[in-house]
C-alpha positions in Angstrom: 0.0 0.0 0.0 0.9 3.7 -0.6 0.9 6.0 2.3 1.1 9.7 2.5 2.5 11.9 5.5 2.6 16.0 5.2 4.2 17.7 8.0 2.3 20.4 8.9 3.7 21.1 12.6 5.5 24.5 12.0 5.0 27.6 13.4 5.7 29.6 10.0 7.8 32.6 12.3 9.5 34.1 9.2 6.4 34.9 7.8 5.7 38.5 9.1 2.4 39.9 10.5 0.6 36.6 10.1 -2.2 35.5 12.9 -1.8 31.8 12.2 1.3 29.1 11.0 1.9 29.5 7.0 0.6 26.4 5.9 -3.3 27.6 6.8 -2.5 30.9 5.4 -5.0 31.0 2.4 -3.3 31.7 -1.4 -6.1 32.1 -4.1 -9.1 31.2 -1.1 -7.5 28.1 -0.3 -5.4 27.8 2.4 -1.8 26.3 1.3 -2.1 23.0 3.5 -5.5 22.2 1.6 -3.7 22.7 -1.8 -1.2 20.2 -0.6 -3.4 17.6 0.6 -5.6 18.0 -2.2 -2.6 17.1 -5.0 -1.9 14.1 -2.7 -5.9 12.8 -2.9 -5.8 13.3 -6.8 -3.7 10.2 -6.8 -6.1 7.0 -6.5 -2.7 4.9 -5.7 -2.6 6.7 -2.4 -4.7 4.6 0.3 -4.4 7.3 3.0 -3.1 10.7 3.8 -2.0 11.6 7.0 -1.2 15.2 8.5 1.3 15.7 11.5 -0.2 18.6 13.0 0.7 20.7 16.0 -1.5 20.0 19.1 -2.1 23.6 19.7 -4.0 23.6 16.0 -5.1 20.1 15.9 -8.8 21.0 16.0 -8.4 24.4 12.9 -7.2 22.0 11.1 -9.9 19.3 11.8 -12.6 22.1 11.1 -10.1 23.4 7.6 -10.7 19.6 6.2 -14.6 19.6 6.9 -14.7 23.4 5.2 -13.0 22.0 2.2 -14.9 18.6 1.5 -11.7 16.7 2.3 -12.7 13.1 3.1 -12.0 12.4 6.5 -11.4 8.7 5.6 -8.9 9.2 3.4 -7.2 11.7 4.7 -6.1 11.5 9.1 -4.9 13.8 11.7 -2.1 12.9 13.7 -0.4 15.0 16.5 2.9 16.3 15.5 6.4 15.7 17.1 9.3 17.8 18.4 11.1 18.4 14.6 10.5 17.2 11.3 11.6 13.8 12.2 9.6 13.7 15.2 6.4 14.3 13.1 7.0 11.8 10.8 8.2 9.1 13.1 5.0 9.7 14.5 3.2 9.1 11.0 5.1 6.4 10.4 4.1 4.5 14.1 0.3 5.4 13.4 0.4 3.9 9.6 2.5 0.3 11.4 -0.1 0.5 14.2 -2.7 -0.2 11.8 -1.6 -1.6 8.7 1.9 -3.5 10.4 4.7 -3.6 8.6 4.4 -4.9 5.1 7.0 -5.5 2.2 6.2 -3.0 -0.6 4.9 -0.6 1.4 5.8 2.7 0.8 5.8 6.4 2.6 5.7 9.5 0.8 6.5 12.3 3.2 6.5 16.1 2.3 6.0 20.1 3.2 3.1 21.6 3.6 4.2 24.3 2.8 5.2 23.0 -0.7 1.7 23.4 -2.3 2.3 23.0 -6.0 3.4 19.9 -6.1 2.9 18.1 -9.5 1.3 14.7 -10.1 4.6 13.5 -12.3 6.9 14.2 -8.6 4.6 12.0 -6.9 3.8 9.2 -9.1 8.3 9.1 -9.8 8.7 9.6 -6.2 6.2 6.3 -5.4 7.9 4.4 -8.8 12.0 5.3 -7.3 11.1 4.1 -3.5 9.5 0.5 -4.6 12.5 0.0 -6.8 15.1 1.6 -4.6 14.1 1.5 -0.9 14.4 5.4 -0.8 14.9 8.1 -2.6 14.1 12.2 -2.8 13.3 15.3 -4.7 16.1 17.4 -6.1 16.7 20.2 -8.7 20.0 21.7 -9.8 21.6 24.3 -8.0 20.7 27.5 -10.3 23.2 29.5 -8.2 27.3 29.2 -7.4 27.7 27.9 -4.1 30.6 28.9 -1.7 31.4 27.5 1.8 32.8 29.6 4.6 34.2 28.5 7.5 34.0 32.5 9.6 30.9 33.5 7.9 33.0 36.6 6.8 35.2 34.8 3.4 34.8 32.3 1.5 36.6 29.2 2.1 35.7 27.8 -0.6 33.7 27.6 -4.2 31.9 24.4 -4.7 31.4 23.0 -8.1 27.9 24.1 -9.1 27.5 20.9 -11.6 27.7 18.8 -8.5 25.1 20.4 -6.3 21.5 19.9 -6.3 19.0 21.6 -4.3 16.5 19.5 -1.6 13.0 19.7 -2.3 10.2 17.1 -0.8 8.6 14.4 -1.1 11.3 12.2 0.5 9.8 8.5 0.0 10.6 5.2 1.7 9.8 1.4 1.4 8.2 1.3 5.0 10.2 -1.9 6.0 13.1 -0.6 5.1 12.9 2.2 7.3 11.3 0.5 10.6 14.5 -1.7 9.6 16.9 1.5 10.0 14.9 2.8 12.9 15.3 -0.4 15.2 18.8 -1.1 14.4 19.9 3.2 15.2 18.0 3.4 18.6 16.6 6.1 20.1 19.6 7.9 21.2 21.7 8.1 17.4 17.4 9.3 15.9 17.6 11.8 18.2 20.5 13.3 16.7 19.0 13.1 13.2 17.0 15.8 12.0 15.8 14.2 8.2 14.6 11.0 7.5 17.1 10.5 4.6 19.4 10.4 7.4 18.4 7.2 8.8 18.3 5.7 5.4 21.9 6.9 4.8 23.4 5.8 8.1 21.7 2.6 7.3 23.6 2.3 4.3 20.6 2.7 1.9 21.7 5.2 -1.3 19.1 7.8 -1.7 18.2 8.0 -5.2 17.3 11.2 -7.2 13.8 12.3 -8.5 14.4 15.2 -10.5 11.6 18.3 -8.8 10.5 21.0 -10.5 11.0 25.0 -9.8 7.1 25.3 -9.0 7.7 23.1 -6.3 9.3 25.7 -3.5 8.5 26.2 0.4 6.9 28.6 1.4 9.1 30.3 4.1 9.6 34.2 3.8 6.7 36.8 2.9 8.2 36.8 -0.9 7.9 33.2 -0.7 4.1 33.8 0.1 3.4 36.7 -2.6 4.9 34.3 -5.2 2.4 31.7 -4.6 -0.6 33.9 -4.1 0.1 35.1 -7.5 0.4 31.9 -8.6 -2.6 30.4 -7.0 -4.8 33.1 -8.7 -3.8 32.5 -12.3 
């Protein structure tokens, strides 16, 4: 089976002058986490959807899914952890609670705040995990990237062919990662804040799905007027 899991526990503080987290901020009349949810329910494959949520918005967002017809089904509400991680660790244990752990199944875990997502990233991102165990969303690195080591030079100019930029969804076969999760404990997952991190310390390569520029995170108020224009095309 095909699982979904948005993270949707951030407090959006980068986003000036806003009354609630970005990802229920409303682009076009939608708000952006309904967007997300809603390019995750166009795909039949996709036998449920859940959405780590902060506690402190657990019941918005209940009320957000009955406003906007999203089936309740379908689509669950899970309580949210610590970090990223923490939110989907908690995804993961409510999908194993339920369903156990099966060969073949697979997790698709990704932003809320990432709201045009395309049907082609998802159905590559399902296609790359069942062959490959994990994999994740990248694009090329439009810019030069230098490292510095006082924040004041540069240290160092990296090789822009060889850098690619992180985007979600980051997908795994669901074995394979309660696999990983067992065998690191709970001390060496604390210290990891992605979930391609417990693939990779695993020893699991993480392959590449190539994203798309219309897939960004929302994060800053440009970030926000780019999307509303979008939204409103």
């Amino acid at each position: 089976m095909i699982f979904a899991g948005i993270v949707a526990g951030g407090s959006g503080t980068r986003i000036k002058h806003a009354d609630k987290p970005k990802q229920f901020i409303e682009i076009g009349g939608v708000p952006v986490l309904i967007r997300t949810v809603k390019a995750f329910e166009d795909i039949a494959e996709i036998e449920r959807i859940y959405i780590g949520i902060n506690p402190d918005w657990y019941d918005y967002a209940d009320r957000l899914l009955e406003e906007y017809g999203v089936s309740t089904k379908r689509v669950r509400l899970v309580t949210g952890g610590k970090d990223r991680n923490g939110t989907v660790l908690n995804i993961l244990r409510e999908i194993t609670g339920i369903f156990g752990v099966n060969k073949g199944d697979v997790l698709l875990t990704h932003d809320a705040v990432r709201p045009f997502i395309s049907e082609r990233i998802i159905r590559d991102n399902i296609s790359a995990a069942l062959e490959n165990s994990a994999c994740g969303t990248y694009i090329p690195s439009d810019d030069t990237v230098i490292r510095t080591t006082d924040g004041l030079t540069v240290s160092e100019n990296l090789v822009r062919s060889e850098l690619m930029r992180a985007q979600t969804p980051q997908t795994f076969e669901i074995s394979a990662l309660c696999e990983c999760i067992d065998k690191l404990g709970q001390e060496r997952l604390s210290q990891l804040t992605d979930t391609c991190g417990i693939m990779t310390e695993c020893g699991y390569p993480i392959h590449i799905v190539q994203g798309e520029p219309m897939n960004f995170k929302i994060t800053t108020d440009h970030d926000l007027m780019i999307a509303g224009m979008i939204a409103t095309e």
